[in-house]
Structures are given as C-alpha cells and as structure tokens.
C-alpha positions in Angstrom: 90.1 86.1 158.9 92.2 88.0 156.9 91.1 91.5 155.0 92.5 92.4 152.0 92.6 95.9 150.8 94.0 96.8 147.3 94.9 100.5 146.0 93.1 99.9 142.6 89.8 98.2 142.0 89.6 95.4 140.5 86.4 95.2 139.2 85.4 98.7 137.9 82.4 100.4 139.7 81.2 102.2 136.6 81.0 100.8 133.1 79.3 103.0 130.4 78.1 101.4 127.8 76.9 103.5 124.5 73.9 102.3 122.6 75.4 104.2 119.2 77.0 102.3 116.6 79.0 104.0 114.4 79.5 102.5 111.2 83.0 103.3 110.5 84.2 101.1 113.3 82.6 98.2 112.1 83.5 98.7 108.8 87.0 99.3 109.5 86.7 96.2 111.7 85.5 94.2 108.4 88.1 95.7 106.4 91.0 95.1 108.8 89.5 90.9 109.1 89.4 91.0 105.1 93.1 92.5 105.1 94.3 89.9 107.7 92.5 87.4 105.8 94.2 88.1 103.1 97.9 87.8 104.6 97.2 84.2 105.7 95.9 83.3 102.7 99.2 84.8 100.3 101.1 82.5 103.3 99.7 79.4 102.9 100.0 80.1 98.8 103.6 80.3 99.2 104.2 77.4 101.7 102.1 75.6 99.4 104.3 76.5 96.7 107.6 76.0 98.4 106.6 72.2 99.7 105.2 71.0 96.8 107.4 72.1 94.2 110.9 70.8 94.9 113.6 72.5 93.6 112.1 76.0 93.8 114.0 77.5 96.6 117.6 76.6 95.3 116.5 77.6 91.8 115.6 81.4 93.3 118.9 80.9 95.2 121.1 80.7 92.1 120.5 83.6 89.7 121.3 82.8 86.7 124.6 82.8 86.4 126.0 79.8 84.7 129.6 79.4 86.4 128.2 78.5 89.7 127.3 75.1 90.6 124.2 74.2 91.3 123.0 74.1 95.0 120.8 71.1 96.6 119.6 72.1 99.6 117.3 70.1 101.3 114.8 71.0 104.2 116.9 70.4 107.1 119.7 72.8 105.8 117.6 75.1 104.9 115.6 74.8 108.3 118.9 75.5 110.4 120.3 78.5 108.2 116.6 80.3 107.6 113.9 79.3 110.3 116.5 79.6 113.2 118.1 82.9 112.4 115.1 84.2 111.6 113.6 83.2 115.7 116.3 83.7 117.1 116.5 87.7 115.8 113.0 87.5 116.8 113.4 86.5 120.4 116.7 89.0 120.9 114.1 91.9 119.4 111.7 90.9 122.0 114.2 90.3 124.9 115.4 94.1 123.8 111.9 95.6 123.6 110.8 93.9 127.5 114.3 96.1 128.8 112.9 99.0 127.1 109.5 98.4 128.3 111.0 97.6 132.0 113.4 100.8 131.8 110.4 103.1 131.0 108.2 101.7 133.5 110.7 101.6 136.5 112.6 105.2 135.0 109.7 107.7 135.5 
C-alpha cells in the first residue's frame, strides 16, 4: 500500500464555531439579496422592453437628427456588433486578470 502524506491538511482539525449573531451581518446580508434583487429585476425590465417593442433600439440609435437615414437593424446585426464585442472584451479582461493573478502568485 501506498501512504500519502500532504504538507497542508485537508480537512481542518479545529473549527470554531460562535454561537453570537450579530445583527448587522444578517441585515447587511438581507440588504445586499434586496440590492441584487433589484439588479435582475431592472434587467429583465429592459430585455423585456427591448424584445417586445420593435423598433426601440434603432430609434435610441438615431438622435434626432433629421438628415440621417433611418437605420433597420435587426437582431442578428445587432447580436454580432453588441453581444460579441461586449464577450469578447470580457474574456480578454479575464485572460489579463489570470496573468496577473499567475504573475503575483509565482513572483513572490
């Protein structure tokens, strides 16, 4: 048989567990789940707007300047020149922020 022996444990040998509650953490706790709440519901309010009232998104688009033609965009076009730009920045941002993490860890 083989033994294994690791540096750290990896279950912990003491766990202390307080009996107090303190009432600020839960209601910061309730405040912070209200707040989030909150956020996802102003989200779905404006994807709700956006897909069920056509014509919104160009009109906020144009301005209102008269000279211009109007712009028809439909949800394909404006799937490829919003939502992919938009990940793509995202996924470069975190691809940046896992060399930083990786630099600090193996520089000190």
């Amino acid at each position: 048989m083989t033994e294994i022996s690791l540096s750290k444990h990896v279950v912990p040998t003491t766990i202390t567990v307080s009996s107090t509650k303190t009432t600020g953490a839960t209601l910061s706790n309730i405040a912070y789940a209200v707040f989030i709440l909150f956020c996802f519901w102003v989200g779905s309010q404006i994807l709700n707007l956006l897909v069920n009232a056509p014509g919104v998104l160009e009109h906020l688009a144009q301005g209102n300047d008269a000279t211009r033609p109007r712009i028809e965009m439909g949800l394909a076009v404006s799937t490829v020149f919003g939502l992919v730009p938009f990940l793509l920045g995202c996924a470069f941002l975190g691809l940046i922020a896992l060399m930083v993490k990786y630099h600090h860890r193996h520089e000190y």
